[in-house]
C-alpha positions as a LaTeX table, in Angstrom:
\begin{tabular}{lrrr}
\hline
Residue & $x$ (\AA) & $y$ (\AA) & $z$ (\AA) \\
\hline
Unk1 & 141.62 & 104.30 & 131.48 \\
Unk2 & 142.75 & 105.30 & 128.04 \\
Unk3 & 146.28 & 107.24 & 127.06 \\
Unk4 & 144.92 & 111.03 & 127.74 \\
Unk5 & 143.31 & 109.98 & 131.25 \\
Unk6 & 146.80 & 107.69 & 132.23 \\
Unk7 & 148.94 & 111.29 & 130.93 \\
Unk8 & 147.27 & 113.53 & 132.85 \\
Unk9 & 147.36 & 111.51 & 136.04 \\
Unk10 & 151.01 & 111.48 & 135.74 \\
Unk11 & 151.03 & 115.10 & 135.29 \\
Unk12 & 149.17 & 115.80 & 137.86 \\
Unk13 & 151.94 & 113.78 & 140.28 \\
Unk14 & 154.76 & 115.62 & 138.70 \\
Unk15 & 155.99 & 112.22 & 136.64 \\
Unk16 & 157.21 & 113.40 & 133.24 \\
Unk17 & 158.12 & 110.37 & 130.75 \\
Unk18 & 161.59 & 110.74 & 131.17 \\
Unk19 & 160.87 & 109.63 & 134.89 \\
Unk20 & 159.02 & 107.10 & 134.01 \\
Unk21 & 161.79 & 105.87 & 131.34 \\
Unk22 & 164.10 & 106.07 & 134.09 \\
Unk23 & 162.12 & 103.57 & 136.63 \\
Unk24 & 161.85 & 101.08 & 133.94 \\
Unk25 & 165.42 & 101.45 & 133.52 \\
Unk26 & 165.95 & 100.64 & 136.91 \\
Unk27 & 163.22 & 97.66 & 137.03 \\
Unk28 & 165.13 & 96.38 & 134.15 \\
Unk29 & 168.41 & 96.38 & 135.68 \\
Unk30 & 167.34 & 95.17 & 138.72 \\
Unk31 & 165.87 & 92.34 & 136.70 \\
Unk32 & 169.16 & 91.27 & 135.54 \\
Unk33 & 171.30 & 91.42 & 138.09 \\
Unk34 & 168.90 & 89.83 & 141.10 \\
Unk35 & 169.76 & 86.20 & 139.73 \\
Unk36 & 173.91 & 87.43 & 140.13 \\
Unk37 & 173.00 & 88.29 & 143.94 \\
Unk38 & 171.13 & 85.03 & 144.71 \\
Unk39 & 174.16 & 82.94 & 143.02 \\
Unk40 & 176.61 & 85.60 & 144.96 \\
Unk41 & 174.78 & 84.58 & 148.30 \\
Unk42 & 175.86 & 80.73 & 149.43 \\
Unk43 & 178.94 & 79.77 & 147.66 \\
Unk44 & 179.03 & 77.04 & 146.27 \\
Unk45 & 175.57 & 76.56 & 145.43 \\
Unk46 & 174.71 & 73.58 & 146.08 \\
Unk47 & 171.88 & 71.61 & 144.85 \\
Unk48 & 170.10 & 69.06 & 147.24 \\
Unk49 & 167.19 & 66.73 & 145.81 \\
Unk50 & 165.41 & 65.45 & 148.72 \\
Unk51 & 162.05 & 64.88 & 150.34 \\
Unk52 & 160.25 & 67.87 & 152.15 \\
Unk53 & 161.01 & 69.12 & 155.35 \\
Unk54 & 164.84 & 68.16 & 155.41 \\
Unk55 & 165.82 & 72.00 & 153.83 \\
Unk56 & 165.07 & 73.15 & 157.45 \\
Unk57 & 167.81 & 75.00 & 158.42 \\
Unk58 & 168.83 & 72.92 & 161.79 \\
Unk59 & 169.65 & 69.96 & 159.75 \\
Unk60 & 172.42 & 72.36 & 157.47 \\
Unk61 & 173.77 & 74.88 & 160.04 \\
Unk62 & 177.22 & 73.95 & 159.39 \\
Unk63 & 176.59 & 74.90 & 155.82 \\
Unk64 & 174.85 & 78.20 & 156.65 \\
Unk65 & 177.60 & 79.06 & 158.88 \\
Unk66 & 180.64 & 77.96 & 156.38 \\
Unk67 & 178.92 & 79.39 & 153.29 \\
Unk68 & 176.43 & 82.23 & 154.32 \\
Unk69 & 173.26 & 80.49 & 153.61 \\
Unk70 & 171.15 & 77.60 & 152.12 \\
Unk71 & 171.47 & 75.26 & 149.07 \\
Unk72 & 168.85 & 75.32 & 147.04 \\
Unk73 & 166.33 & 72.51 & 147.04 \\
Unk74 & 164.28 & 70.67 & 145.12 \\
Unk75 & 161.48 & 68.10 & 146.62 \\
Unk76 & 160.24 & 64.87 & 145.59 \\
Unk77 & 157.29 & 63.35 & 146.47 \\
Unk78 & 157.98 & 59.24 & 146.24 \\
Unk79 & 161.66 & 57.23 & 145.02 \\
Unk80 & 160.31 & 56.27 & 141.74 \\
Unk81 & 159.84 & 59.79 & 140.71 \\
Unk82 & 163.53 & 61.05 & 142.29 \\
Unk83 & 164.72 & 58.02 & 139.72 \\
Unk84 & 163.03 & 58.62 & 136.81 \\
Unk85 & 163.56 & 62.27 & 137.13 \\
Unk86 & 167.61 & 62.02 & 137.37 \\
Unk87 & 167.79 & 59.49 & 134.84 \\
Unk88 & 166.36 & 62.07 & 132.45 \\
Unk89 & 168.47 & 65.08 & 132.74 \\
Unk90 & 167.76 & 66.45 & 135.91 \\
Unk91 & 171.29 & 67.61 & 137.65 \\
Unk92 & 171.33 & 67.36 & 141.54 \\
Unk93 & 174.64 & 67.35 & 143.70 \\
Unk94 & 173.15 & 65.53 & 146.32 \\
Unk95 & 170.21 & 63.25 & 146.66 \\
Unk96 & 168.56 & 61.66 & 149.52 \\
Unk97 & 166.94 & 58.37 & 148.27 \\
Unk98 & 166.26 & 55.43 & 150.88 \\
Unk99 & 168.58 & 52.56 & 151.76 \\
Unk100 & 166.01 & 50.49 & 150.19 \\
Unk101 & 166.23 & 52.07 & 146.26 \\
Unk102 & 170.22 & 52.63 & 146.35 \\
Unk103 & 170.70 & 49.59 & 144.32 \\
Unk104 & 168.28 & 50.41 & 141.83 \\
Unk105 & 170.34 & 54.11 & 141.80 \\
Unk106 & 174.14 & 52.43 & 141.16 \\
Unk107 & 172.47 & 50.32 & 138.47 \\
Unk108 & 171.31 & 53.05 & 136.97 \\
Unk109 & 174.70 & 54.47 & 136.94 \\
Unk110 & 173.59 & 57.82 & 138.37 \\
Unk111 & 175.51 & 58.23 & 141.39 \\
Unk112 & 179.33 & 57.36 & 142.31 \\
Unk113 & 180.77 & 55.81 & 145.84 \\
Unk114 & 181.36 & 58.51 & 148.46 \\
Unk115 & 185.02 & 58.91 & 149.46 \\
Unk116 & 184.51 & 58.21 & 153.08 \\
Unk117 & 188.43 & 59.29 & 154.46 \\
Unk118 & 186.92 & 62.82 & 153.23 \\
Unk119 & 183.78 & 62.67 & 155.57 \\
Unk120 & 184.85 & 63.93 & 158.98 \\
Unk121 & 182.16 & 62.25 & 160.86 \\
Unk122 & 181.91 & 58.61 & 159.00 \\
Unk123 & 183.11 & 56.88 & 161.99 \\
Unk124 & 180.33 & 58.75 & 164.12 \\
Unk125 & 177.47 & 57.28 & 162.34 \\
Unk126 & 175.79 & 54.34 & 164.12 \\
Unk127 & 177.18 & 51.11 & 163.03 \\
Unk128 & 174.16 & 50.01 & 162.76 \\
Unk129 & 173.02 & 52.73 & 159.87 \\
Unk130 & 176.33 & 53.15 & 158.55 \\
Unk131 & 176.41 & 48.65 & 157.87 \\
Unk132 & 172.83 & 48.33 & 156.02 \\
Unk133 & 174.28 & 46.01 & 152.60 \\
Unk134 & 172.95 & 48.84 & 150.34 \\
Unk135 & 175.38 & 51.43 & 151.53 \\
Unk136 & 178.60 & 49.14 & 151.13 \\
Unk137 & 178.25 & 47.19 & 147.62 \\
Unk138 & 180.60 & 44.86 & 145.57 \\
Unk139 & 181.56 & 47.31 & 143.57 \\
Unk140 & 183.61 & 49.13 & 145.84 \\
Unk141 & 182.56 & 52.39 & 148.77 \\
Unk142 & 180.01 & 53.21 & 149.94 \\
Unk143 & 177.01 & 54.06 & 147.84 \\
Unk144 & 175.04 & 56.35 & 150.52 \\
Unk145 & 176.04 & 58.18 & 153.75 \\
Unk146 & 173.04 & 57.26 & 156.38 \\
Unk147 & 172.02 & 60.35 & 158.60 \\
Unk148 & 168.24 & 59.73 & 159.29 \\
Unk149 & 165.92 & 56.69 & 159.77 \\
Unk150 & 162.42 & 57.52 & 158.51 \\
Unk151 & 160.04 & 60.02 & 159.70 \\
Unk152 & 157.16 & 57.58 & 161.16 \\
Unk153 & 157.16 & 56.41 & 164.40 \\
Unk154 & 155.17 & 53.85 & 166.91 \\
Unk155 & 151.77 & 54.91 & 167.37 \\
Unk156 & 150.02 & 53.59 & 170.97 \\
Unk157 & 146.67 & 54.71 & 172.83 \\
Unk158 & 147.75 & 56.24 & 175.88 \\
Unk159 & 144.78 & 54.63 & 177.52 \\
Unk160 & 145.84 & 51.22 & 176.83 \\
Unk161 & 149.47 & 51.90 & 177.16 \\
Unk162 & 151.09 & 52.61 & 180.27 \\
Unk163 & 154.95 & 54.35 & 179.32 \\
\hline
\end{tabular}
């Protein structure tokens, strides 16, 4: 389509160029101020590094509910990578690494002891979780606050396996 053909299509609908100043006014505008109404949305926003599937809502509710919506997430696909990737710049406020890579995170000097007096439900967390050596170090705190155990589970053939 070349200029005369666009013009006289817009004629034809009744768009004169002032109109069509206007809209990209508008688109323009709207441009600008859509990243204000995402940051306006869940305050404070709240960055979570973590593996997929744990920015389902049911395991944040209580944030939803306190701060009208999500955090934002980012995803990582193996430990190494969440290491390397905050020990070059990248900027999360919380992180989900495995008990078995925390020491490799303190030494690294990228994350600091959790205050646990200020975490309502620390006493709730199964002993068991909340003892593993890598979440209480030498160096004083805890290093990690426990709240899942993998996402595997025990295969068996149900016809060899009476439950």
């Amino acid at each position: 389509m070349n200029y005369q053909d666009f013009k006289t299509l817009l004629g034809s609908k009744g768009l004169r160029r002032r109109d069509i100043v206007k809209a990209f006014a508008s688109v323009g505008i709207g441009s600008a101020v859509m990243p204000l109404a995402r940051a306006a949305r869940a305050e404070p926003n709240l960055e979570v590094y973590t593996w997929s599937g744990h920015e389902l809502p049911e395991f944040h509710q209580a944030f939803i509910d306190k701060n009208g919506g999500s955090p934002s997430f980012t995803f990582f696909a193996e430990l190494e990578e969440a290491l390397n990737k905050i020990i070059a710049g990248y900027k999360a406020d919380v992180s989900h690494p495995c008990a078995s890579s925390v020491d490799k995170w303190v030494d690294a000097g990228i994350v600091k002891p959790i205050d646990t007096a200020r975490v309502e439900q620390w006493d709730n967390i199964f002993p068991l979780m909340r003892d593993i050596p890598t979440v209480h170090r030498a160096e004083g705190g805890a290093w990690m606050m426990p709240w899942d155990w993998g996402n595997s589970s025990i295969l068996y053939r149900s016809d060899l396996v009476d439950i």
